[in-house]
C-alpha positions in Angstrom: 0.0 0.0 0.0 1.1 3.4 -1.3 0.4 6.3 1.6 0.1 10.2 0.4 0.1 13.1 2.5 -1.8 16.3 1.2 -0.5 19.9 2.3 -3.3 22.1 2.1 -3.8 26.0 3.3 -7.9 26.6 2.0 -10.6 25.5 0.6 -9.1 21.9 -0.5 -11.2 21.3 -3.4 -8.2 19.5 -5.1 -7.5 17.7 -1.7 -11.0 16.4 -2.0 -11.0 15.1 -5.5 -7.3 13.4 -5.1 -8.6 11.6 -2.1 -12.2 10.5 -3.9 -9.9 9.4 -6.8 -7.5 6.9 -4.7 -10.3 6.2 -2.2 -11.3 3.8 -5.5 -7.5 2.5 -6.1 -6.2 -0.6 -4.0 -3.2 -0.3 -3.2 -2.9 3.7 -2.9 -4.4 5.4 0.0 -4.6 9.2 1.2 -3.7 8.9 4.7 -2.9 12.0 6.1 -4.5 16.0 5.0 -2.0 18.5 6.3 -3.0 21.6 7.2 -1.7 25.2 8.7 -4.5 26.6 9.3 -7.1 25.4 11.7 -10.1 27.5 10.0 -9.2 26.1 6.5 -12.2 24.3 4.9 -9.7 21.5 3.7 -10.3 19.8 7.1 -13.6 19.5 7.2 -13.6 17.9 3.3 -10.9 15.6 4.6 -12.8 14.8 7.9 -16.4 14.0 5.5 -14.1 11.5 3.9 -12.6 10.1 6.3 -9.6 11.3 6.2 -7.0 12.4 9.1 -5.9 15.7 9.7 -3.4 17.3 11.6 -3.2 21.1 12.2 0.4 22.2 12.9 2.5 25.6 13.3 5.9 27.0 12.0 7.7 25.5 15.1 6.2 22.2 14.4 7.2 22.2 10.2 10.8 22.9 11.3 10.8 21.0 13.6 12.2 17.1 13.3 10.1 16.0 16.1 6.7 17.8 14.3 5.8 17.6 11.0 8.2 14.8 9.9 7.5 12.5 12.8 4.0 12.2 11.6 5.2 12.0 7.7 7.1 9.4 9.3 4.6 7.5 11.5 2.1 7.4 8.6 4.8 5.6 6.4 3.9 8.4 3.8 5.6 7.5 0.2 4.2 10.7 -1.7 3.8 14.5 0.2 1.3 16.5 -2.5 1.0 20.2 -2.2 -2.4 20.9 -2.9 -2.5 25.0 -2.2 -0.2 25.1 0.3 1.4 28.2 0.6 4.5 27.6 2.7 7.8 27.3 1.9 8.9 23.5 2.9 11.7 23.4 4.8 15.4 21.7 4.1 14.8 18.5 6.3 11.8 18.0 4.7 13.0 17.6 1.1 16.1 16.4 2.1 13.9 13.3 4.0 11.3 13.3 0.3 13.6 13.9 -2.4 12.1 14.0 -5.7 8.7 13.1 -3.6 7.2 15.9 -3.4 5.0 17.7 -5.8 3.4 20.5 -6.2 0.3 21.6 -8.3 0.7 25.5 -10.0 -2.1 27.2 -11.6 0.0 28.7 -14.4 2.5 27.3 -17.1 5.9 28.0 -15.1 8.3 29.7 -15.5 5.6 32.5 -15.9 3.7 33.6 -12.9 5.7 31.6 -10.7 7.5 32.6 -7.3 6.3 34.0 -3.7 2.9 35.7 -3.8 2.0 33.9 -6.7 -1.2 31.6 -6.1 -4.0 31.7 -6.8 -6.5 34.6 -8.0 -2.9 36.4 -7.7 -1.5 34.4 -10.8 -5.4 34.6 -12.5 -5.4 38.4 -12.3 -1.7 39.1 -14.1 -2.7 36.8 -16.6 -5.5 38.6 -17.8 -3.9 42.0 -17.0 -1.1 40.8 -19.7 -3.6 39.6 -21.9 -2.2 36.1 -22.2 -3.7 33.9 -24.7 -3.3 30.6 -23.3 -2.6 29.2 -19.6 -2.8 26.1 -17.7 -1.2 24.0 -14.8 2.0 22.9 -13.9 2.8 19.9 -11.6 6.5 20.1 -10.6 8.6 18.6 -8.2 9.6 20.5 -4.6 12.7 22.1 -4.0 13.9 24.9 -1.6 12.6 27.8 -4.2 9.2 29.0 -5.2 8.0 27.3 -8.1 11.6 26.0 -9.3 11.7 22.6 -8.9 11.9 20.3 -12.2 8.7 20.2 -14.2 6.5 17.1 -14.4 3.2 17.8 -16.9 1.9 21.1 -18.1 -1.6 21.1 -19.6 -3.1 24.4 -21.2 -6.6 26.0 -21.8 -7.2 29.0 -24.3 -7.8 32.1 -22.5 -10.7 34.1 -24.8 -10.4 37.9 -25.1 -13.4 38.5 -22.9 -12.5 36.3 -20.2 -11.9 37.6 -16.5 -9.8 36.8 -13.7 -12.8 34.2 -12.4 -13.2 33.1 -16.2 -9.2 31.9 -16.2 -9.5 30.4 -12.5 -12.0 28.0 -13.8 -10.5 27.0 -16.8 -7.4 26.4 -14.7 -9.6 24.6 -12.1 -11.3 22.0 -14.5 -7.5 21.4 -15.5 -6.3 20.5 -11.7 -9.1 18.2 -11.4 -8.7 16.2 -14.4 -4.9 15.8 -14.2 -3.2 16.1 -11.0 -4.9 12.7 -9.0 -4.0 10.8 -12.6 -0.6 12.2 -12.5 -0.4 11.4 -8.9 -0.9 7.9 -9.9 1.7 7.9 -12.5 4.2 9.1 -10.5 3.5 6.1 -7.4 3.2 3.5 -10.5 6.2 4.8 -12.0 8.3 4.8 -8.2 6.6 1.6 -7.8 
């Protein structure tokens, strides 16, 4: 049995839908939804499936005895950053290398870095009148947005559309590729 661990900071829409999609799969299973906020609707998704949580601090992601105890405890294989918005720290990565991912709502390079999530991303790429956009699944590493790309799918982005327009263009996108790429990667590191 495979074990993922979501990071999520919000609503954890794509938490949900990665952990419907494996809670059909066999041998994969989403065992732990990691959260830094304790008011984040990610938890409650997580909790109507099932799902455990655990709510920790700064202190606790730095710390050995914190967040990577319980990576550790729950034998987690995969970490998936599902609209997290903190920078992982060194021991993490160092302890997951090349096993952590990250889901981006823009084709990276562009729009990439701190501050850039989001409605954030949606809104500069209307305001430079972009044509297309997409996703972009990468792997972790101690930058922004840096780590070695994975997939990128794209959408058109019509002249009319708005920043709300893009995010759901970009939306449908995370739903139908990131739990199948997910997948992939845990059949490919089988």
């Amino acid at each position: 049995m495979k074990h993922i661990a979501i990071f999520a900071s919000g609503s954890g829409t794509n938490a949900e839908n990665i952990i419907k999609f494996f809670k059909k799969e066999a041998d994969v299973k989403v065992s732990l939804v990691l959260c830094n906020r304790s008011d984040a609707y990610v938890l409650k998704r997580a909790s109507k499936l099932s799902t455990r949580t655990y709510i920790f601090d700064k202190a606790e992601l730095l710390s050995k005895s914190g967040v990577l105890r319980v990576l550790d405890e729950a034998k987690i294989d995969l970490v998936v950053l599902a609209g997290f918005l903190w920078k992982l720290p060194t021991i993490l990565l160092d302890k997951y290398v090349n096993k952590v991912i990250n889901i981006h709502p823009s084709l990276l390079p562009k729009y990439g870095g701190k501050g850039m999530y989001g409605e954030f991303v949606h809104k500069a790429v209307v305001r430079n009148k972009e044509t297309e956009t997409g996703i972009t699944i990468h792997f972790v590493n101690p930058n922004y947005d840096e780590g070695e790309i994975i997939f990128q799918a794209k959408c058109s982005i019509a002249a009319d559309d708005d920043p709300v327009d893009v995010a759901n263009k970009v939306h449908d996108l995370e739903m139908k590729h990131f739990p199948l790429l997910i997948k992939k990667i845990l059949d490919t590191n089988a």
